[in-house]
Steps between C-alpha positions, in 0.01 A plus 500: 500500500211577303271864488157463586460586161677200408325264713347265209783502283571196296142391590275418206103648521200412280320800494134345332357860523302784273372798662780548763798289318708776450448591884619202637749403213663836627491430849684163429710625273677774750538229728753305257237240337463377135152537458292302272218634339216333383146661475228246520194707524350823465279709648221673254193713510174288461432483141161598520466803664123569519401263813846732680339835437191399537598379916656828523159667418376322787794552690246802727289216574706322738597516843852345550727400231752215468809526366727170503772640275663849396477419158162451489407878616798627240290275195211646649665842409659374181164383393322832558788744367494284154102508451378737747752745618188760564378278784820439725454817698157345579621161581812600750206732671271215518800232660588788760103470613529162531633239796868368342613157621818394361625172499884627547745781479523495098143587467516805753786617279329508256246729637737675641585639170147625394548679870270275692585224746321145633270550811551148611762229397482136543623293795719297241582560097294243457098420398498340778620830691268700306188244579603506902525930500159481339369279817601794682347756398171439622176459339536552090142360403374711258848685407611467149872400478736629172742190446824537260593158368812409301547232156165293490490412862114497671649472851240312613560480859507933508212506291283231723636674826340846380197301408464315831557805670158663366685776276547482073782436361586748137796319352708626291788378280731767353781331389601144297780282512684428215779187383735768350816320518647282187450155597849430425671769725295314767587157381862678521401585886413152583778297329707783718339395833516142432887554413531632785662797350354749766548607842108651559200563342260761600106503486267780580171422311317158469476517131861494465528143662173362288651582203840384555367143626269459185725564257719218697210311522457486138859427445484215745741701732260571792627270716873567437440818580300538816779250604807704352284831692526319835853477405577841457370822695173602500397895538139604572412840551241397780255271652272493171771427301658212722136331528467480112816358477499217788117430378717400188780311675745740469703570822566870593813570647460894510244725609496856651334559842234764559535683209447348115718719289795486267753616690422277861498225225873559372611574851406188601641292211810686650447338802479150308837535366667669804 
């Protein structure tokens, strides 16, 4: 009988993962799986980082503050300890004056290790959550509104929401994407999936899924392997996740419920295989 540490063993994982691969790689790994690892993207500061500090100057100038990840407010840091490291006394005092609304749990977090903590988080981890808590709050003409972004995204529909709600929107954007990953170790990735030499693959951040379909797409492979991905087992760490990846075609077979971490996400693949 197996252990509950043994619960995946002989299963095969794609771990497609950066920041956090050696998190969940562990996790899986205790649990008896052969992990494969294969970076496709990281995470970077943005290479300019004069329009970041200069936001941050502003920072006293607004009233609430959005934060839709936890790695934007630990770039935010990263950004000021590497240029400005006299001001970051001054900008933690400044976001403990000010209204925090946090998208989800990872973004409290990460105020929670600068000793603050989110005043208000959204209905759902989602900018659609965030856009429906702002409808709730009342009247927010004439408030200006702090909004961490992520990559290049504009979110458009947060942005127009602020703006059709009478308050101004200060966006900024403290981190880049990057393609970091040889194109052949994902080429190796994809010819795996499409061999269907694997038992799951996980995904926790849309960029990981964009870059594994165009480098398949420029293989002529896309279509073998959103096919060969319905095949196989699909993990998403949560409802952001699972919408990039059906928006794509690809089926998800695994997702945690009500909370959007890495270790709901491997007890559920256990689950899967039970």
């Amino acid at each position: 009988m197996l252990t509950m540490e043994q619960t995946l063993q002989n299963r095969t994982i794609a771990v497609p993962e950066t920041r956090q691969l050696d998190v969940l790689s562990g996790l899986l790994e205790r649990r008896g799986a052969a992990v494969l690892r294969c970076p496709l993207v990281g995470i970077h500061n943005a290479p300019n980082p004069a329009p970041v500090l200069e936001w941050i100057g502003q920072l006293g100038n607004c009233d609430d503050m959005i934060f839709l990840t936890g790695e934007g407010l630990r770039r935010l840091l990263s950004c000021l300890r590497e240029h400005a490291p006299e001001s970051e006394a001054e900008f933690v005092k400044n976001l403990a004056a000010t209204r925090k609304i946090v998208r989800g749990p990872k973004p409290n977090k990460a105020l929670k290790e600068i000793g603050l903590s989110a005043e208000i988080t959204a209905s759902s981890p989602t900018t659609d959550g965030v856009i429906e808590t702002l409808k709730s709050l009342g009247d927010l003409s004439g408030r200006t509104i702090g909004v961490q972004l992520y990559g290049t995204f504009d979110n458009p529909p947060l942005i127009e929401a602020i703006a059709a709600a009478g308050a101004v929107a200060k966006p900024v954007y403290p981190y880049v994407y990057a393609d970091e990953a040889e194109s052949t170790a994902v080429e190796s990735l994809i010819n795996k999936v499409i061999a269907g030499e694997l038992d799951a693959i996980t995904f926790t951040s849309q960029p990981q899924i964009r870059r594994l379909l165009t480098v398949a797409k420029k293989n002529g492979q896309q279509e073998e392997l959103i096919a060969a991905l319905n095949q196989s087992t699909v993990a998403a760490v949560g409802p952001i996740m699972a919408a990039a990846l059906k928006e794509r075609g690809v089926d998800v077979h695994v997702e945690p419920e009500g909370s959007f971490f890495m270790k709901p996400l491997v007890r559920a693949l256990e689950q899967r295989f039970a």
